[in-house]
MIPAFI-395732 format. One line per field, with one value per residue (C-alpha): residue number from 0; z, y, x. Coordinates in Angstrom, 2 decimals. Layout:
BEGIN
n	c(NUM  ...)
pz	c(Z  ...)
py	c(Y  ...)
px	c(X  ...)
END
This chain:
BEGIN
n	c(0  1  2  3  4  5  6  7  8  9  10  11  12  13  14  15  16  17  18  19  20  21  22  23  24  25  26  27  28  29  30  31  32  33  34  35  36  37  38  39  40  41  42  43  44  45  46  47  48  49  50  51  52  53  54  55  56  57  58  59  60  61  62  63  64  65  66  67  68  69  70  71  72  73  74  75  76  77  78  79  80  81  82  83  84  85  86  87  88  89  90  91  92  93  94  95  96  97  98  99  100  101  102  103  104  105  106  107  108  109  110  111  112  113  114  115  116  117  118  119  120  121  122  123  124  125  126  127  128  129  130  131  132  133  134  135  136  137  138  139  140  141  142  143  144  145  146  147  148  149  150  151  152  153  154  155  156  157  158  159  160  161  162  163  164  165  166  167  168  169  170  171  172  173  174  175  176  177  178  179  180  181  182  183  184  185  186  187  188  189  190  191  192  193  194  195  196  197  198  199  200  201  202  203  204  205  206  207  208  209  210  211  212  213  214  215  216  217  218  219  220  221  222  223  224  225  226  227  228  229  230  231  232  233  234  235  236  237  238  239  240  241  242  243  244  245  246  247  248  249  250)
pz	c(9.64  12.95  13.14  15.91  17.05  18.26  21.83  22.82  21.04  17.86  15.15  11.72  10.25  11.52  9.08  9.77  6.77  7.62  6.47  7.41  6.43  4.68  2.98  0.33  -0.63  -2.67  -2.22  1.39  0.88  -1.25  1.61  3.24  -0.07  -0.53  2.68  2.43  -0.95  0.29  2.87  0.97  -2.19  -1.07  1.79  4.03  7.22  7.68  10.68  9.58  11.26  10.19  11.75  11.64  10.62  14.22  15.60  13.65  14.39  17.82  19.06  18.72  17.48  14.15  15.32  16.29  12.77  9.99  7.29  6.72  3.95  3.75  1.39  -0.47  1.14  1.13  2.83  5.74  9.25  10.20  7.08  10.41  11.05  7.25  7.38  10.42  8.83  5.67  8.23  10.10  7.92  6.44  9.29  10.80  7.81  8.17  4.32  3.15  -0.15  -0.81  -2.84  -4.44  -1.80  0.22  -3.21  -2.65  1.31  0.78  -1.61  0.75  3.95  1.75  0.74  4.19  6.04  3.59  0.95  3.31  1.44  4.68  3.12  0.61  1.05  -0.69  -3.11  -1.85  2.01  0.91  -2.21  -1.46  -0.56  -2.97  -2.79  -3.58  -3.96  -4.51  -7.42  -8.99  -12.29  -15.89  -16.69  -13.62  -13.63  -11.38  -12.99  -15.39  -16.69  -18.10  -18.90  -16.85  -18.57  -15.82  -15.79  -16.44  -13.43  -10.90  -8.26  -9.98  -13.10  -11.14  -9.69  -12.62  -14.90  -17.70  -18.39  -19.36  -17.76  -17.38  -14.14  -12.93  -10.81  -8.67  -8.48  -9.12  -7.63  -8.34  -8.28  -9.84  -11.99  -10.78  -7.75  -9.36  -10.03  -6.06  -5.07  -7.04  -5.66  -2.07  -3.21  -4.51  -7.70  -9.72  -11.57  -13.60  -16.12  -18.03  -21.61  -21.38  -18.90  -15.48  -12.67  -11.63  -9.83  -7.10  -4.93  -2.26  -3.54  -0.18  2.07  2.71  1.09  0.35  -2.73  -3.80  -6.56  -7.59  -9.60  -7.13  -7.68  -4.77  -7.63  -9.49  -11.05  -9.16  -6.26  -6.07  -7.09  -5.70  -7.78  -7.77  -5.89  -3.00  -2.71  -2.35  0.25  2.08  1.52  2.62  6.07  6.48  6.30  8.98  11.30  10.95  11.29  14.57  15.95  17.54  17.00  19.85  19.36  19.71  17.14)
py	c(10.02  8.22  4.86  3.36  3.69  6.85  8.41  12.02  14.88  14.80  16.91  16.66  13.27  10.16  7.24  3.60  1.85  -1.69  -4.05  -5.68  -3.22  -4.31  -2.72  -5.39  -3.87  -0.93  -0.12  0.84  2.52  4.88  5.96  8.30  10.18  9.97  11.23  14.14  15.25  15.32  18.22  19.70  19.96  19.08  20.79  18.06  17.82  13.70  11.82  8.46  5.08  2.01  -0.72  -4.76  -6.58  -8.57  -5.32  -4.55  -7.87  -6.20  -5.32  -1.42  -0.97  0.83  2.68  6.11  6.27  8.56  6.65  3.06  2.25  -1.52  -1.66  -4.83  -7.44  -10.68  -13.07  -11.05  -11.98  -12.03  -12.63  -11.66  -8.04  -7.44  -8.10  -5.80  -3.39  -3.77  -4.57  -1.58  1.23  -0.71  -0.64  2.38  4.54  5.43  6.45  2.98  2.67  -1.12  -1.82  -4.72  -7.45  -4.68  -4.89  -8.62  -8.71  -6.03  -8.36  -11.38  -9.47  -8.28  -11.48  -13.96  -10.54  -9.35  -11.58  -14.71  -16.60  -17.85  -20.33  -18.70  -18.31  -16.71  -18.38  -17.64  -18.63  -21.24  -23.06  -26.06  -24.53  -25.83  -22.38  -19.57  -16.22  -14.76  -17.41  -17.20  -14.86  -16.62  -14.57  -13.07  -8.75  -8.64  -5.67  -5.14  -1.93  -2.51  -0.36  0.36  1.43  2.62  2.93  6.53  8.13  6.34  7.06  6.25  8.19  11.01  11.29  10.52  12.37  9.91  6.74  4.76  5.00  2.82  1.56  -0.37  -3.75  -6.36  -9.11  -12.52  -13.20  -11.49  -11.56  -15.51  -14.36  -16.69  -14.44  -11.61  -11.67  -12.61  -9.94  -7.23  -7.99  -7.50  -3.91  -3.68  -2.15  -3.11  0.02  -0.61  -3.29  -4.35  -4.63  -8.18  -7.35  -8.26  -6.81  -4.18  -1.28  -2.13  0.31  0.55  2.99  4.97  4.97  8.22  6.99  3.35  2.16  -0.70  -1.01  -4.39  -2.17  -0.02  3.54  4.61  3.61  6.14  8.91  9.39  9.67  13.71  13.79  11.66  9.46  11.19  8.03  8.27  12.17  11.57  9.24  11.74  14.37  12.39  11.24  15.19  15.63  13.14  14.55  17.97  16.79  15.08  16.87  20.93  23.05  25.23  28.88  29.75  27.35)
px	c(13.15  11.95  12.94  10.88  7.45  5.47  5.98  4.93  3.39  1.87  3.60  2.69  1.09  2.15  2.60  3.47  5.74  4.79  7.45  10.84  13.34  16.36  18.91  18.57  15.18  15.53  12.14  12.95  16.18  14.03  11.77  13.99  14.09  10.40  9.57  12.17  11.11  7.01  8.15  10.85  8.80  5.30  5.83  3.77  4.62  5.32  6.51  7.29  7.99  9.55  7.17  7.96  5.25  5.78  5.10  2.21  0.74  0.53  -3.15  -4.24  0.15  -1.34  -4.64  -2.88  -1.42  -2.35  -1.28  -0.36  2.09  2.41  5.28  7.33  9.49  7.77  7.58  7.32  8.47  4.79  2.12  -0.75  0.85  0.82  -2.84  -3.52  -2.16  -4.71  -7.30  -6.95  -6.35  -9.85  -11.95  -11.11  -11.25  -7.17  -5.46  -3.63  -1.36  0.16  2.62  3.85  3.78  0.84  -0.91  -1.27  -1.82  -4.41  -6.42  -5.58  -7.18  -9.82  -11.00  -10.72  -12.25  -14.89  -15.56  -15.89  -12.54  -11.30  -9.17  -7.50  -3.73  -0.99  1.15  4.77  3.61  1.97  3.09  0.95  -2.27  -5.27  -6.66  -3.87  -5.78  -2.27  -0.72  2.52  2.49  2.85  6.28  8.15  7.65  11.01  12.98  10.63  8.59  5.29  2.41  -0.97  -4.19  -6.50  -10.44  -11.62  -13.09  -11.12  -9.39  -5.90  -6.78  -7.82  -4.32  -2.60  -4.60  -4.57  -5.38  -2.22  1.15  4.03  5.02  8.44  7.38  9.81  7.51  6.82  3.27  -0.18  -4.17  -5.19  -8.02  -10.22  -11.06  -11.73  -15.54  -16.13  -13.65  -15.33  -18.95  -18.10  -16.35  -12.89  -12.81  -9.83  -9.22  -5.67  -4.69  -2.19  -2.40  -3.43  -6.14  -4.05  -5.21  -2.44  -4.58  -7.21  -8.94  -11.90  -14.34  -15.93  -12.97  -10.99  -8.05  -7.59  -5.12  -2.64  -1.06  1.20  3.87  6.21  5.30  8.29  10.67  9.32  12.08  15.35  13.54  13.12  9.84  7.31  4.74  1.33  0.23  2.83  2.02  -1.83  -1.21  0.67  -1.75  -4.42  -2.60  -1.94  -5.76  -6.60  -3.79  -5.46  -9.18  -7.78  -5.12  -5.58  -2.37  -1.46  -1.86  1.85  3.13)
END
């Protein structure tokens, strides 16, 4: 796997992992599996790059991507690249998944961009902050499994094909409640639950590909097979990189 930005010709689908990368994260010493198992077994063809949230924070540093996977490790070095990374897989229509700590930056960038919540903050950034959009969870889901019930129809059901599943989660932060009814009306449809009605699952219905999820579907298995959600995110970037790319005759 590439580990620093893009130069040079195009091959396959280019996707940007947005986050610090740390050893200490075993979400990210997953991704080389992941990535190896979607063209081994998937047989995509993936190019993917580690990219610091400084970096990303960068103007135009994510636009040539395919696919942007902002992935755990907060608090990031840079809480403004983690939301260019949301905003511009949003904007310009390019497949996103967020996980975990992208779950709740996606809903943060979502509501100070869309839903006109300029002052909202996130919890863990800003412990003080009178409005926390992001607010710390009643019992801690670090190292925990829990179970998902998703809304028929949706996006995540469609993948999963079912409507419950249980999912393992490394978190201590999530959606506070009391934003959900705003969030919803300017377009995010929060499509998976847990079984006391948290909002787990949250999607943006008419964009190519646009999903986060506050459970850690890359821990998944062993690692050889990749969650249905981490596969259509690949398969999605691979459809962009064909719509935009041309493959010379010879290849």
């Amino acid at each position: 796997m590439t580990t620093t930005s893009p130069r040079g010709a195009r091959i396959g689908a280019r996707i940007a992992l947005v986050a610090d990368r740390s050893a200490n994260v075993r979400s990210h010493t997953r991704i080389p599996l992941l990535v190896e198992a979607l063209r081994e077994r998937d047989h995509l063809e993936l190019d993917a790059y580690w990219v610091p949230t400084p970096d990303a924070a960068e103007p135009g540093a994510l636009a040539g991507f395919d696919g942007i996977w902002l992935l755990p490790g907060s608090p990031y070095e840079s809480e403004e690249g983690a939301l260019a990374a949301v905003g511009t897989a949003r904007a310009a229509g390019i497949p996103f998944l967020g996980t975990c700590a992208g779950f709740q930056h996606m809903l943060l960038e979502y509501a100070r961009s869309v839903a006109g919540l300029a002052g909202v903050a996130h919890g863990e950034a800003e412990p003080e902050a009178a409005e926390q959009l992001i607010a710390p969870l009643a019992c801690s889901l670090v190292g925990h499994e829990g179970a998902v019930n998703l809304t028929p129809g949706s996006l995540a059901e469609r993948l999963l094909g079912g409507n419950r599943t249980t999912e393992r989660y490394h978190c201590s932060y999530g959606l506070n409640p009391s934003y959900l009814d705003i969030l919803a009306a300017h377009g995010i449809a929060f499509t998976g639950v847990d079984d006391a009605g948290d909002v787990r699952v949250a999607e943006l219905p008419g964009h190519p590909f646009f999903l986060a999820t506050l459970f850690q579907p890359e821990l998944a298995g062993e690692g050889s097979r990749p969650h249905p959600f981490v596969a259509a995110f690949a398969r999605a970037a691979v459809l962009r990189a064909g719509r935009d790319q041309k493959v010379p005759a010879d290849v």
